[in-house]
C-alpha positions as CSV (number, residue, x, y, z in Angstrom):
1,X,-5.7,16.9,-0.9
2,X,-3.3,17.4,-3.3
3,X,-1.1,19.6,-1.5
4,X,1.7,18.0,1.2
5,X,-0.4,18.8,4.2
6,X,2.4,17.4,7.4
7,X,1.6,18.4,11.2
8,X,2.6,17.0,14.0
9,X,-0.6,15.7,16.0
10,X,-3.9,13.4,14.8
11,X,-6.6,12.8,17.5
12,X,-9.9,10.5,16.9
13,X,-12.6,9.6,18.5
14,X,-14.9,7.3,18.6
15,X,-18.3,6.6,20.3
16,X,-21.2,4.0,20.1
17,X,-24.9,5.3,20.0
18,X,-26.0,2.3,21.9
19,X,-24.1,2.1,24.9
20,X,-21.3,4.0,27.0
21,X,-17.9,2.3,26.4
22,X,-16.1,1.5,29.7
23,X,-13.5,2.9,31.8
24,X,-11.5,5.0,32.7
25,X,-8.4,3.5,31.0
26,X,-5.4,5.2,30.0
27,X,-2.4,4.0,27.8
28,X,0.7,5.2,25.8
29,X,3.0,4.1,24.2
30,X,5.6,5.0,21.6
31,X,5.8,2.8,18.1
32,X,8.4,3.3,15.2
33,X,11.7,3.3,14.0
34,X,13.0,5.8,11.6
35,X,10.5,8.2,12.7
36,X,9.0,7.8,16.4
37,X,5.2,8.1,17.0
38,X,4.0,8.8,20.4
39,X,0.9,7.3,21.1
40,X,-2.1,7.9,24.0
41,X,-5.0,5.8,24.0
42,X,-8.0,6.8,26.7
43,X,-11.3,5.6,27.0
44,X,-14.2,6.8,29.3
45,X,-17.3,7.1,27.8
46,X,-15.9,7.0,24.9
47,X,-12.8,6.3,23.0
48,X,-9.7,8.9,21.8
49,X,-6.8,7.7,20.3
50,X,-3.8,10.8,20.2
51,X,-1.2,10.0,17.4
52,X,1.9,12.6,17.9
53,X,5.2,13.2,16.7
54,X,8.0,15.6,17.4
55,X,8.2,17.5,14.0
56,X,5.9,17.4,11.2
57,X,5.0,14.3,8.7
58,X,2.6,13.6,6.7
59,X,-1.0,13.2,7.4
60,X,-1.4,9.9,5.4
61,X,1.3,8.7,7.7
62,X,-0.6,9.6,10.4
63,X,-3.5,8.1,9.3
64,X,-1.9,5.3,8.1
65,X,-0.9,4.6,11.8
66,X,-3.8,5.2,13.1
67,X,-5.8,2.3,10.8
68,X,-3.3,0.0,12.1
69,X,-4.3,0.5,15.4
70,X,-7.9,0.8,14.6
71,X,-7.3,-2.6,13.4
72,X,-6.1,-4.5,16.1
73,X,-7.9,-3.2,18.3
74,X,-11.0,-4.4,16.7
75,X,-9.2,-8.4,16.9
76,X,-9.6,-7.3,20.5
77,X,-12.9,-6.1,20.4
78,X,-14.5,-8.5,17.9
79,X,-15.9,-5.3,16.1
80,X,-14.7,-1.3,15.0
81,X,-16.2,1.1,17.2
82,X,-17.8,4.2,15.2
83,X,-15.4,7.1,14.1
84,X,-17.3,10.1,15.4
85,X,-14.7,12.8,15.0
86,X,-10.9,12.7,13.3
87,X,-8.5,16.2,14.0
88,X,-5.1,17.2,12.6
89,X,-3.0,19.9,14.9
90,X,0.3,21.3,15.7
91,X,1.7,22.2,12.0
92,X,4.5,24.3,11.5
93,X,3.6,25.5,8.4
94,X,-0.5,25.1,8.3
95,X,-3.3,26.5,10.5
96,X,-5.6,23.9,12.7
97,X,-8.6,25.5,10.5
98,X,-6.9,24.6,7.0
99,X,-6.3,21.0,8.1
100,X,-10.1,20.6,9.1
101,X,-11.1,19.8,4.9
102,X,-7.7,16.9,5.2
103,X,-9.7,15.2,8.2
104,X,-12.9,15.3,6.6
105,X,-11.9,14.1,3.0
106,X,-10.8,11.2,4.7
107,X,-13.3,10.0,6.9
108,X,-15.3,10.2,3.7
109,X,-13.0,7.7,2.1
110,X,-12.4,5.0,4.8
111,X,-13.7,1.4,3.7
112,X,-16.5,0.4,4.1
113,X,-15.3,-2.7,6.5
114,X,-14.7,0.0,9.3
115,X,-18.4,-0.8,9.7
116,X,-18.7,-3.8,11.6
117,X,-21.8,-6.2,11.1
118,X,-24.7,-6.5,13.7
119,X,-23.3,-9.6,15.1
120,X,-20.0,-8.4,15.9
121,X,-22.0,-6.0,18.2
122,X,-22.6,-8.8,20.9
123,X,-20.6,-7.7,24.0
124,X,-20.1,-11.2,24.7
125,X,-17.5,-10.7,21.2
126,X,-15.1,-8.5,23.2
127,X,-12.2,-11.0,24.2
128,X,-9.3,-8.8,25.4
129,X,-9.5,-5.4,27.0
130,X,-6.8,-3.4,24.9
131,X,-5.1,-1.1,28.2
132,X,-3.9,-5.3,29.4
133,X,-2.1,-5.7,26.4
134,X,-1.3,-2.5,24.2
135,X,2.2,-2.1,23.9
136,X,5.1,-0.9,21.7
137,X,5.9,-5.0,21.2
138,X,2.6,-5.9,20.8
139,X,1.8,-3.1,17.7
140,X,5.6,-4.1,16.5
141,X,4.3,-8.1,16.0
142,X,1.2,-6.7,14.8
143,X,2.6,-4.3,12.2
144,X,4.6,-6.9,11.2
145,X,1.8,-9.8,11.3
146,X,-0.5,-7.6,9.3
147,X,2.0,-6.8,6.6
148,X,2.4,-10.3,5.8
149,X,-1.6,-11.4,6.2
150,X,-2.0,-8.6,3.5
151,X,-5.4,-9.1,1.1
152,X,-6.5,-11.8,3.8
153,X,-7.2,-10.0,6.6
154,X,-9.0,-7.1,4.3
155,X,-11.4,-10.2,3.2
156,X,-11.6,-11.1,7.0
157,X,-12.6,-7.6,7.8
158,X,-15.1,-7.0,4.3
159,X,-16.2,-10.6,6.2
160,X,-17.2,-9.1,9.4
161,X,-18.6,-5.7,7.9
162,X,-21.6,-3.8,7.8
163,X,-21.7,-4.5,4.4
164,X,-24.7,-5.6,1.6
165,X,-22.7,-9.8,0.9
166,X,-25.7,-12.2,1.9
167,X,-24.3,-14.1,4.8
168,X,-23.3,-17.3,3.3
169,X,-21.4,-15.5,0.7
170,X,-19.5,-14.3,4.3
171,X,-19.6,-17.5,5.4
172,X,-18.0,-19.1,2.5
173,X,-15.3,-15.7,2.3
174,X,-14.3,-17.0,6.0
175,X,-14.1,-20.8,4.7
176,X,-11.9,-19.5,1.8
177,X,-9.4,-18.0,4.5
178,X,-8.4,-21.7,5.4
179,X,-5.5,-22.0,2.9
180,X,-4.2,-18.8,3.3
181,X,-4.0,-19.0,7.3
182,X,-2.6,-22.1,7.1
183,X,0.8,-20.8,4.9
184,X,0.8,-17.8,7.5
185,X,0.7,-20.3,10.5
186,X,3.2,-23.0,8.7
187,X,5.9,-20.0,8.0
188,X,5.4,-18.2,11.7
189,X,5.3,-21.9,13.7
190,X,6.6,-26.1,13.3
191,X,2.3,-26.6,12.6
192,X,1.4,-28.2,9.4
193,X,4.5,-29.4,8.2
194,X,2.7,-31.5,5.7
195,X,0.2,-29.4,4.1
196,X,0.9,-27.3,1.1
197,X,-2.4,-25.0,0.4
198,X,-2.8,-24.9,-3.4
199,X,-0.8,-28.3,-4.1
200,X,-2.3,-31.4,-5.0
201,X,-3.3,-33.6,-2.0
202,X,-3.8,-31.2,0.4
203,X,-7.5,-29.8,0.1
204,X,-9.5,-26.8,2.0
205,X,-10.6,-29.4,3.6
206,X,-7.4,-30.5,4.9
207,X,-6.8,-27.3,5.9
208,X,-10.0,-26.5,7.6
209,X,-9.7,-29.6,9.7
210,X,-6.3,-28.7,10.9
211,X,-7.1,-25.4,11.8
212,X,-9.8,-26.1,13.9
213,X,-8.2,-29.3,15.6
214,X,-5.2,-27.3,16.5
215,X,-6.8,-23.6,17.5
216,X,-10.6,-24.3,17.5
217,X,-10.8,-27.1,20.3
218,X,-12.9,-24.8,22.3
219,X,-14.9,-22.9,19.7
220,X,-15.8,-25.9,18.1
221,X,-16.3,-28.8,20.6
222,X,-19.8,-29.2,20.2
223,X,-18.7,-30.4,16.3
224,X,-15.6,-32.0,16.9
225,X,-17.4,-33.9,19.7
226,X,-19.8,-35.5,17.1
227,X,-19.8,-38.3,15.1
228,X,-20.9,-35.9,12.2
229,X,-17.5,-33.7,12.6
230,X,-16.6,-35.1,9.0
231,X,-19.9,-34.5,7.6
232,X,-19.6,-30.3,9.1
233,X,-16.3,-30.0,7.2
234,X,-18.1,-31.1,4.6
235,X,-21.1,-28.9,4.7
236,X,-18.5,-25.7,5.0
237,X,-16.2,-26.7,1.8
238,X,-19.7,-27.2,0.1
239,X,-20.7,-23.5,1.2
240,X,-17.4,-22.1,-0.5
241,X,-17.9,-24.1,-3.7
242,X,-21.0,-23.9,-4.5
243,X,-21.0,-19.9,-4.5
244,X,-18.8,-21.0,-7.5
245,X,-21.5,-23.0,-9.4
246,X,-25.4,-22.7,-10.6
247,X,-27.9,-24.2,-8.1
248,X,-27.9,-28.0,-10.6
249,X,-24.4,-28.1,-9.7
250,X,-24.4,-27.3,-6.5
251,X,-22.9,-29.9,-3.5
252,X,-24.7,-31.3,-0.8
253,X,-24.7,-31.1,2.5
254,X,-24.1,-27.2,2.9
255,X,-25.2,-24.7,5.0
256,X,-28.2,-22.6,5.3
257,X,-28.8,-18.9,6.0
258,X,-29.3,-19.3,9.6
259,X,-26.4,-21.7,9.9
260,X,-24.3,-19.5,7.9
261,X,-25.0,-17.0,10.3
262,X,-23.8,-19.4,12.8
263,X,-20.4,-20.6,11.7
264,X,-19.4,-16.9,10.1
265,X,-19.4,-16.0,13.6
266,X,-17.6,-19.2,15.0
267,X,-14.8,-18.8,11.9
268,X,-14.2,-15.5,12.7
269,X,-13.7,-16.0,16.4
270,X,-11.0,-19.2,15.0
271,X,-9.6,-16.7,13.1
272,X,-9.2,-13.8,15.9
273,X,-7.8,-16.9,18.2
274,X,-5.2,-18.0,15.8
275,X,-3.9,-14.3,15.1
276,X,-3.5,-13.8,19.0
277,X,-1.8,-17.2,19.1
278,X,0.8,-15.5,17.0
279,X,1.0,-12.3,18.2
280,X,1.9,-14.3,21.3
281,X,-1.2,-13.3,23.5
282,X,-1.4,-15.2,26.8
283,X,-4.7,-17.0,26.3
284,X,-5.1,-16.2,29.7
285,X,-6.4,-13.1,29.0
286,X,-9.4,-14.4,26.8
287,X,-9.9,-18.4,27.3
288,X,-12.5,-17.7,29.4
289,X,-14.3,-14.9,27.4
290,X,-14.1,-17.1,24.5
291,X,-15.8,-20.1,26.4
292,X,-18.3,-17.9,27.4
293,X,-18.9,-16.2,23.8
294,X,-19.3,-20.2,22.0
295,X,-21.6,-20.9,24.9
296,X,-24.0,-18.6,23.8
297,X,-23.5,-19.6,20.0
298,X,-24.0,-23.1,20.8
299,X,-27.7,-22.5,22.6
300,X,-28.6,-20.1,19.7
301,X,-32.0,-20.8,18.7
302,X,-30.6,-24.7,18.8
303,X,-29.2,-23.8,15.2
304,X,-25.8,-26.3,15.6
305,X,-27.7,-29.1,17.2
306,X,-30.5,-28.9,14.6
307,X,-27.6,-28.9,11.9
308,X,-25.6,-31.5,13.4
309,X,-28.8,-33.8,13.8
310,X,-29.8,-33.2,10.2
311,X,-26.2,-34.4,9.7
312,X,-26.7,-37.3,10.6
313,X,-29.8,-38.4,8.8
């Protein structure tokens, strides 16, 4: 694609093999500044997104919008639903049929974290039904949001993917997020006043623990509730260092495969809660989704209170 391919429309669509995707629902809305992108989301069956403008740009800006979108919708959705089909249209200066190879060269080049991982697959993962919340604020504080997250949310996303990392190198990616989240949170909010990610005396630890006290009282009640709560923050700084040393070296207590399994998933629902919390998303919308989701984490194959128990011995 080395010429300046612009046009004026891009259209996706997406579809999952395993079930239908609900609706109908219908939204638009426009997004933008210096140049003003009209956008139309639908969904019945399956799932189109329209991305238009009223004279020609560029299709990486197009596409570039699009991703943004794709995105947050999947903080809403708890995974990406699968591109099936990506058009560019309306050019002033090329054909529909030339901009076909543009379209295809780039679904061939999307990362590989557009592929979400089996678990994320769970309906009970879906928190927030987009057509309640989409609009031109919401995709502002996001643009914004995700501009400052930056590398972190990509190692959220590679976190949640489809992708070869043994869970409990996930697991311990999702850990890692901690310190990072915790500056995001202290420059966006009045939370954490105290703790300085990085400086001495305030550990991932620290920061775990403050996370979860603050956003994870409902993902993680079962832990907080125990007298082993100390002992779990433990077990998941353990998990992130010890990918960092050989097995003699290794800390104890940490987690296993199963129970890596476990708390990736629970992590990345704190992490989805605390992005909404500051996107300003009425929790309202998703409280009781969320309570439902943990629920089923919780009775799991008894996983957490095996863990827990073991805890404590």
């Amino acid at each position: 694609m080395e010429r300046s391919f612009i046009c004026k429309c891009l259209t996706a669509v997406y579809e999952e093999k395993q079930f239908v995707l609900r609706g109908p629902v219908h939204v638009q809305f426009d997004i933008g500044k210096e140049q003003l992108f009209h956008v139309d989301i639908e969904q019945r069956g399956i799932r189109s997104i329209k991305i238009s403008t009223d004279s020609d740009v560029s299709i990486f800006n197009l596409n570039a919008i699009l991703s943004k979108i794709e995105r947050l919708l999947m903080l809403l959705d708890g995974r990406f639903i699968q591109l099936k089909e990506m058009k560019f249209s309306k050019s002033d200066v090329f054909t529909d049929d030339l901009l076909i190879p543009c379209a295809q060269d780039l679904i061939a080049q999307r990362l590989s974290y557009f592929c979400s991982a089996d678990f994320c697959k769970n309906a009970l993962y879906s928190l927030i039904d987009f057509e309640n919340i989409f609009t031109t604020d919401l995709f502002s504080k996001w643009d914004d949001l995700l501009d400052e997250l930056g590398v972190v949310h990509q190692m959220f996303l590679y976190s949640v993917s489809d992708s070869k990392i043994t869970i409990d190198v996930k697991c311990a990616f999702l850990v890692e997020l901690a310190e990072p989240i915790v500056e995001v949170v202290k420059e966006r909010t009045y939370y954490f006043a105290s703790l300085e990610p990085g400086s001495r005396g305030t550990t991932l630890k620290n920061c775990l623990d403050a996370l979860i006290t603050k956003y994870g009282e409902e993902i993680f009640n079962k832990e907080l509730s125990s007298k082993q709560y100390n002992q779990f923050l433990n077990a998941l700084v353990n998990s992130r260092v010890n990918i960092m040393h050989v097995k003699r070296n290794q800390r104890k207590p940490a987690l296993t495969g199963e129970q890596s399994s476990l708390y990736a998933q629970k992590l990345s629902l704190l992490y989805r809660r605390i992005l909404f919390e500051l996107l300003q998303i009425n929790d309202s919308l998703y409280l009781e989704k969320l309570k439902h989701c943990v629920l089923s984490l919780d009775t799991w194959h008894s996983i957490s209170d095996d863990f827990l128990s073991w805890l404590s011995t």
